[in-house]
RODO-2510 file (C-alpha; in nm, 4 decimals, decimal comma):
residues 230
     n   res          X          Y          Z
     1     x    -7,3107     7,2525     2,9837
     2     x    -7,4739     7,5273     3,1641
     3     x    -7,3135     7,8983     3,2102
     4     x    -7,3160     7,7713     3,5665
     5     x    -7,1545     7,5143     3,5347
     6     x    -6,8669     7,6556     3,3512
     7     x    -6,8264     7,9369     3,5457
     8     x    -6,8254     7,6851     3,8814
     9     x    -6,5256     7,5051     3,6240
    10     x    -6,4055     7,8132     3,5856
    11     x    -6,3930     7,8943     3,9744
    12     x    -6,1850     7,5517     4,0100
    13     x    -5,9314     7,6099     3,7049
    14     x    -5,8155     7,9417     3,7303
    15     x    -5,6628     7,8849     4,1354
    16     x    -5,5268     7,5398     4,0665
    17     x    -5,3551     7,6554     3,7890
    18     x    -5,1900     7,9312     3,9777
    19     x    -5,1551     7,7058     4,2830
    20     x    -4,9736     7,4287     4,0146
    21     x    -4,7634     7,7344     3,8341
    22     x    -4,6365     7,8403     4,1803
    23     x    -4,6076     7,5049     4,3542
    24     x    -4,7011     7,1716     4,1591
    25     x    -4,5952     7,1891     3,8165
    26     x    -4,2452     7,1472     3,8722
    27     x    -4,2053     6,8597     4,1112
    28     x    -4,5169     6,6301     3,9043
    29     x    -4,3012     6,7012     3,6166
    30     x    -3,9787     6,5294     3,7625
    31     x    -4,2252     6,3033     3,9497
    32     x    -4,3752     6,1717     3,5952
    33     x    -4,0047     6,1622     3,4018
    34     x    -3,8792     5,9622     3,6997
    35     x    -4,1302     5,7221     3,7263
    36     x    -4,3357     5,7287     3,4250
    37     x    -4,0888     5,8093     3,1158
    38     x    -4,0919     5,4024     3,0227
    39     x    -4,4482     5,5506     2,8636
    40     x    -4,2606     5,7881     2,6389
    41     x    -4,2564     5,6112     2,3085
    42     x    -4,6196     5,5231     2,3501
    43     x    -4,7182     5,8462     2,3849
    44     x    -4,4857     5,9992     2,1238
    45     x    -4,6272     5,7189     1,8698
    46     x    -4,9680     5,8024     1,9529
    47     x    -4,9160     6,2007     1,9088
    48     x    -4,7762     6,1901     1,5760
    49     x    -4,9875     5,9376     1,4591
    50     x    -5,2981     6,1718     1,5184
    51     x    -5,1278     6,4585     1,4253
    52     x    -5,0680     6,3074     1,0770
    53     x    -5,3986     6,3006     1,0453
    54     x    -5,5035     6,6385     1,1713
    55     x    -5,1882     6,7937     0,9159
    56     x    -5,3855     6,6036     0,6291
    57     x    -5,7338     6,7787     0,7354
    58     x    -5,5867     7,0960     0,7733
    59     x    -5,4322     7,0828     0,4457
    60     x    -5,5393     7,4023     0,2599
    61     x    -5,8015     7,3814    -0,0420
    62     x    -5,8616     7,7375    -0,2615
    63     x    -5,6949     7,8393     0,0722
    64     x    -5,8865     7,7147     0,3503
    65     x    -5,8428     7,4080     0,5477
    66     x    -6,0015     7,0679     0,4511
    67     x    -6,1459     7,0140     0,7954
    68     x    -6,2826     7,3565     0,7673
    69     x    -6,4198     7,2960     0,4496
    70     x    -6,6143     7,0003     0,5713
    71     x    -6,7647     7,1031     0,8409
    72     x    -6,8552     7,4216     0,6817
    73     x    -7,0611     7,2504     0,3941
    74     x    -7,2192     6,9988     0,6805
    75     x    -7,3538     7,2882     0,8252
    76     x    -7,4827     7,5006     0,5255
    77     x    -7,5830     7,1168     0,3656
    78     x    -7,7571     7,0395     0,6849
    79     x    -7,9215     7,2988     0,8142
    80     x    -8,0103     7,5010     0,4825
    81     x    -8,0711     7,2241     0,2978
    82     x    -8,2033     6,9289     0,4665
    83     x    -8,3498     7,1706     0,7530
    84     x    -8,1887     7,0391     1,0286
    85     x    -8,1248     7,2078     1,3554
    86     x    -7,8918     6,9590     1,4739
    87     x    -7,6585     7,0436     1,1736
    88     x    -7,5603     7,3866     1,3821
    89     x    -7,3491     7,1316     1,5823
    90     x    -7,0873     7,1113     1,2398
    91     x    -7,0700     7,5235     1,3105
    92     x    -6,9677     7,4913     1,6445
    93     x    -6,7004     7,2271     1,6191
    94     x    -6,5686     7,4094     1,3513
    95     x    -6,5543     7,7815     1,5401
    96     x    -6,4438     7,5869     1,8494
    97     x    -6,1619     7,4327     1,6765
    98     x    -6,0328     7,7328     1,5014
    99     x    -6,0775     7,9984     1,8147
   100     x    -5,8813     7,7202     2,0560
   101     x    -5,6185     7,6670     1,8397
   102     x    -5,5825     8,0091     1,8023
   103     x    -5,5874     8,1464     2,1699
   104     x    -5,3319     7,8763     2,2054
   105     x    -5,0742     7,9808     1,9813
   106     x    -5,1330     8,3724     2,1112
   107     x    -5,1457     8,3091     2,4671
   108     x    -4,7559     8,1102     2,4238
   109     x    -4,6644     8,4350     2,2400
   110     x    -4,7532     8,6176     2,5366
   111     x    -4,6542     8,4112     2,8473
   112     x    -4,3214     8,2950     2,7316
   113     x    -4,3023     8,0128     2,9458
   114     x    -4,0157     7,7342     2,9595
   115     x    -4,0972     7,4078     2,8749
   116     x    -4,0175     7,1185     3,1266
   117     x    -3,7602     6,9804     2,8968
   118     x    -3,5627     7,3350     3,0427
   119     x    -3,6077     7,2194     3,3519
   120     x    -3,4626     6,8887     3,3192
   121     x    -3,1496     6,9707     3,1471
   122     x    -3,0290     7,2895     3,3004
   123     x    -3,2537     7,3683     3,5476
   124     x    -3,4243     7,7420     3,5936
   125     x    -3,5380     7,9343     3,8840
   126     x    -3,9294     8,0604     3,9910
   127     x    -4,2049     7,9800     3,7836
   128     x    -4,0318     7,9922     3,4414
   129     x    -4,3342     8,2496     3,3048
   130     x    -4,2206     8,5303     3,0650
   131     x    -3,8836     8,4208     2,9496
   132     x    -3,6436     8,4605     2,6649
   133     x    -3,6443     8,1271     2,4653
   134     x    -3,5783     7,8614     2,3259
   135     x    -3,8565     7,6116     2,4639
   136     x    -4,0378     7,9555     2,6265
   137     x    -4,3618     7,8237     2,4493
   138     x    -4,5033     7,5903     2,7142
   139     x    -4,8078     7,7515     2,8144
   140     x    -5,1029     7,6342     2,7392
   141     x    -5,0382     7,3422     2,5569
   142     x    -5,1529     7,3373     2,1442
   143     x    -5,1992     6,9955     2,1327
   144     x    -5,4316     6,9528     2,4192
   145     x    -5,6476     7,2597     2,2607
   146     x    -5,6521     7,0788     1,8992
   147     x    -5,7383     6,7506     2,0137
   148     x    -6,0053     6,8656     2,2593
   149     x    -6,1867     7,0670     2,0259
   150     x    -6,2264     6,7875     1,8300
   151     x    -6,4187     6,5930     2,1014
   152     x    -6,4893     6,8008     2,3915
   153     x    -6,8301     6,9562     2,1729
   154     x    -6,9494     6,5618     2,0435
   155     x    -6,8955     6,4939     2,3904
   156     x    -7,1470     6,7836     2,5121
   157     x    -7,3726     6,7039     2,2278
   158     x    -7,3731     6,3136     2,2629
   159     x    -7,3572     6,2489     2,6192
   160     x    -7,4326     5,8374     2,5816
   161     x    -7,0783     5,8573     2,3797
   162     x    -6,8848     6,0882     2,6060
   163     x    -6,6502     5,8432     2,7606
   164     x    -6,5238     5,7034     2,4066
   165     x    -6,5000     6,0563     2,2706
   166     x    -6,2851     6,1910     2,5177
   167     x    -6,0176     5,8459     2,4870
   168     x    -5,8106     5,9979     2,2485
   169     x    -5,8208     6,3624     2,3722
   170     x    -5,7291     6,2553     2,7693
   171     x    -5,4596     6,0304     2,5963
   172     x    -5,3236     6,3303     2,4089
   173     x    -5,3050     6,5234     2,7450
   174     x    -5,1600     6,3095     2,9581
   175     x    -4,8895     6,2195     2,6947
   176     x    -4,7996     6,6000     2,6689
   177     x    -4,6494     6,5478     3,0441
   178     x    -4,5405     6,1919     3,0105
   179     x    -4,3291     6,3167     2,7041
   180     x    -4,1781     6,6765     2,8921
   181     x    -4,3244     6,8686     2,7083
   182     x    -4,5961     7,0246     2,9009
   183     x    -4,6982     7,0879     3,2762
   184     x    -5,0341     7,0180     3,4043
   185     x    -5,1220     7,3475     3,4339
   186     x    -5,0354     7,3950     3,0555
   187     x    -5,2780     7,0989     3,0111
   188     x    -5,5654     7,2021     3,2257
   189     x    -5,5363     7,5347     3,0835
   190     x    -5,5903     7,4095     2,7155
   191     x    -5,8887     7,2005     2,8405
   192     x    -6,0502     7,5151     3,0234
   193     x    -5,9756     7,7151     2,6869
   194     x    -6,2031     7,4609     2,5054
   195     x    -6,4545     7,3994     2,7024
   196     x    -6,5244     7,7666     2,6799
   197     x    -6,5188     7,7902     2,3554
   198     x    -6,8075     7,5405     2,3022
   199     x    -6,9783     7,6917     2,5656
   200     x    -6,9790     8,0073     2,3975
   201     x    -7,0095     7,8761     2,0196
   202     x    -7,2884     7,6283     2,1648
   203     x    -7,5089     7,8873     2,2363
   204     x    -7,5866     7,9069     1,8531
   205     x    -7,7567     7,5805     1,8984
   206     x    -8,0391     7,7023     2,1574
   207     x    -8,3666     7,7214     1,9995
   208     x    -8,5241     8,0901     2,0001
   209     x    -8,8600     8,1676     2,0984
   210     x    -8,9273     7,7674     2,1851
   211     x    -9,0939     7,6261     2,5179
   212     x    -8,8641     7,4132     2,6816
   213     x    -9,1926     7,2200     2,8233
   214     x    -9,1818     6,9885     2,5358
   215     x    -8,8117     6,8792     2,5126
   216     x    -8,8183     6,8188     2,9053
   217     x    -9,1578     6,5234     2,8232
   218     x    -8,8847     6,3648     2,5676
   219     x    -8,9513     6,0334     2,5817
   220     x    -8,6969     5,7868     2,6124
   221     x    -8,7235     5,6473     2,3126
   222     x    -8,7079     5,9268     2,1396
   223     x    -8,3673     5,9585     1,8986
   224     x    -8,1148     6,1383     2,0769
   225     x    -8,0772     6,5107     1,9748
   226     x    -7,7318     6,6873     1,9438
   227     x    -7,7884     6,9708     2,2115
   228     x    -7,4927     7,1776     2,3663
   229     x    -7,6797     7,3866     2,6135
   230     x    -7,8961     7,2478     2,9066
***
């Protein structure tokens, strides 16, 4: 992804959120539990089924997450080691991870907004942003941030195997609103969050100092190259 690109993403993301906070939100919400809530115990299987797999890679060794831990020694392992540029790609899925789960779990401390599930039992008036709780911890949504950065960066780095990659994560998404607990802008949001992230943690992966003449001959047989910045 380019800085163009994002910031023409970025253009996009931050009016149709406000446009779906002021107008949409609410009435796709009802829309989806009316019509849609039959998906509910798929989508609540498939969410705790991944995250009992994410709580078992964040389970804390000497204090720091497994996952962390991994990825951490892939990197040093990698690049230190074997010499291997590509091996910067284990860095940024790890910072891009940590920094969206994060800015999640701050931003909900600081907009205080109610959760659809509010909305369908007793109701609430304007845009439910900045309330006393419970269920005031809607936006942006956690699990959409976790499960992206997972994917989004493999994604960016292995185009060929972007569509695959991003099964799980889209899944994870859309289930957040199928299940009520989550609007789309909480969704979108979380997505914007992590694409940003890799954007920004990807640009430890550009070569310094290097012609880009020579990458731009690749052949096409040539083994495909993790690469987060075009």
């Amino acid at each position: 992804m380019t800085l163009r690109q994002l910031l023409l993403f970025t253009a996009v993301t931050v009016p149709a959120c406000g446009l779906c906070i002021l107008f949409l939100d609410q009435p796709l919400a009802l829309f989806i539990r009316a019509n849609f809530g039959w998906l509910a115990p798929f989508f609540g299987e498939l969410t705790s089924a991944a995250d009992a797999v994410h709580d078992v890679l964040m389970t804390h060794f000497v204090g720091i997450p497994i996952v962390f831990l991994l990825l951490g020694a892939a990197f040093v392992v990698g690049r230190y080691v074997l010499r291997r540029p590509q091996a910067t790609l284990f860095l940024i899925l790890l910072l891009t991870h940590e920094f969206s789960m994060v800015t999640a779990k701050v931003l909900k401390g600081v907009v205080h907004r109610l959760r659809p599930e509010v909305l369908f039992d007793a109701g609430y008036a304007g845009t439910g942003l900045w309330q006393s709780g419970p269920h005031n911890d809607s936006f942006p949504s956690t699990h959409t941030a976790i499960y992206f950065s997972l994917f989004w960066p493999l994604a960016v780095a292995f185009p060929r195997w972007q569509k695959p990659l991003l099964v799980l994560p889209m899944l994870i998404g859309l289930g957040r609103m199928v299940l009520g607990a989550h609007y789309l802008s909480d969704v979108w949001a979380s997505i914007w969050l992590v694409v940003a992230f890799t954007f920004l943690f990807g640009l430890l992966g550009v070569p310094r100092n290097v012609p880009e003449a020579p990458v731009l001959q690749q052949g096409p047989a040539e083994e495909e190259m993790p690469v987060l910045q075009k």
